[in-house]
C-alpha positions in Angstrom: -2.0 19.3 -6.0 -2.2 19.6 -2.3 0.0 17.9 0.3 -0.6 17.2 3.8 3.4 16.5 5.9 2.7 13.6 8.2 5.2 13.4 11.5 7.4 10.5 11.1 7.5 10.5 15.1 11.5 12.0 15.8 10.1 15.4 15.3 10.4 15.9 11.6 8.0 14.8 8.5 7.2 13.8 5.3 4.8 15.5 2.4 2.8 13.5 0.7 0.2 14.7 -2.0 -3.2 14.1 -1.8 -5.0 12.2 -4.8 -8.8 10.8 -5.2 -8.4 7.0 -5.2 -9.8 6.8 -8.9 -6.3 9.0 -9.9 -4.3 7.7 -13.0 -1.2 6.8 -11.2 1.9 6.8 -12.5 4.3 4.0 -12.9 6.2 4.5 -10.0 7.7 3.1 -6.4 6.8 4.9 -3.0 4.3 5.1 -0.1 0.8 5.9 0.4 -1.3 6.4 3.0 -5.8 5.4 2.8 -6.9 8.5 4.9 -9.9 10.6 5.5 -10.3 14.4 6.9 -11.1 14.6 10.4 -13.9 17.5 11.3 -11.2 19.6 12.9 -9.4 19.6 9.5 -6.7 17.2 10.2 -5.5 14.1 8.6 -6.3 10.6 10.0 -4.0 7.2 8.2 -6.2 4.2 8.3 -3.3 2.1 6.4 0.2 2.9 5.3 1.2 0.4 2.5 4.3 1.0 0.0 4.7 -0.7 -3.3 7.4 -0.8 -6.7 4.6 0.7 -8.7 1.7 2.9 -7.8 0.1 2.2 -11.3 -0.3 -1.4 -10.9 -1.0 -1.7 -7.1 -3.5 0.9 -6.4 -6.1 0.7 -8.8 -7.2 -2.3 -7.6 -5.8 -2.9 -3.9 -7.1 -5.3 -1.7 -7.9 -3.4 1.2 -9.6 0.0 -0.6 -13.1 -1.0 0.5 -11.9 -2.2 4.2 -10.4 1.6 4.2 -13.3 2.8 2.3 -15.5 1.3 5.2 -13.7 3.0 7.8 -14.0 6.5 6.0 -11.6 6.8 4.0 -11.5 9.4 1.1 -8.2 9.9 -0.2 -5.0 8.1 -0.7 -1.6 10.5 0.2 1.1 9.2 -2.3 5.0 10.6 -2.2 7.3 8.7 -5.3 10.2 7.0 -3.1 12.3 4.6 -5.3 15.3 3.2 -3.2 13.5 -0.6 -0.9 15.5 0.6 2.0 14.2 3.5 2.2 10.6 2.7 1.7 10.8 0.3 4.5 12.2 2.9 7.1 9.7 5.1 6.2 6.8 3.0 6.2 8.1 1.4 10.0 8.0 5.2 11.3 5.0 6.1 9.9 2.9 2.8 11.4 4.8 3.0 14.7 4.0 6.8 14.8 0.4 7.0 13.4 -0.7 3.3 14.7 -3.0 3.2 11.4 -6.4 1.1 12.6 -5.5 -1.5 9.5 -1.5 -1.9 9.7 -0.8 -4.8 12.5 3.1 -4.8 10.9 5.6 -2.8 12.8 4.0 -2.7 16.2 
């Protein structure tokens, strides 16, 4: 499975891996990021979300065809179970990235 680190915006980063959207996903709490590959190679986040479990949230989330529209191809995923955590993660990824579909943390 490949990964792709995205900069968190105080000089260090995260890995996530990089799934299909149709994956099985497991049962588990972290982030994920609706992306697509740019033509220079790179990664660009269209909408970072986090939820308490991958398996229920993203097989059906409400914003996959919004994302979709905009181009996006994949869905970066990294398991992170503390809240806290989650939440500062997610607030320095939006602020960093400026995703075109997150309005939150700006």
């Amino acid at each position: 499975m490949a990964g792709y680190e995205w900069p968190l915006g105080d000089g260090t980063a995260i890995e996530f891996h990089i799934y299909e959207k149709n994956e099985s996903w497991d049962s588990v709490a972290g982030l994920y990021i609706f992306s697509y590959k740019t033509p220079d190679g790179s990664w660009c986040a269209l909408y970072v979300g986090q939820t308490d479990d991958f398996s229920s949230r993203l097989p059906s989330h409400e914003r996959w065809d919004e994302a979709h529209g905009f181009g996006a191809t994949h869905v970066h995923a990294i398991a992170v179970t503390g809240q806290w955590e989650r939440d500062v993660i997610e607030k320095c990824l939006v602020e960093h990235l400026q995703p075109q579909m997150n309005s939150h943390h700006r």
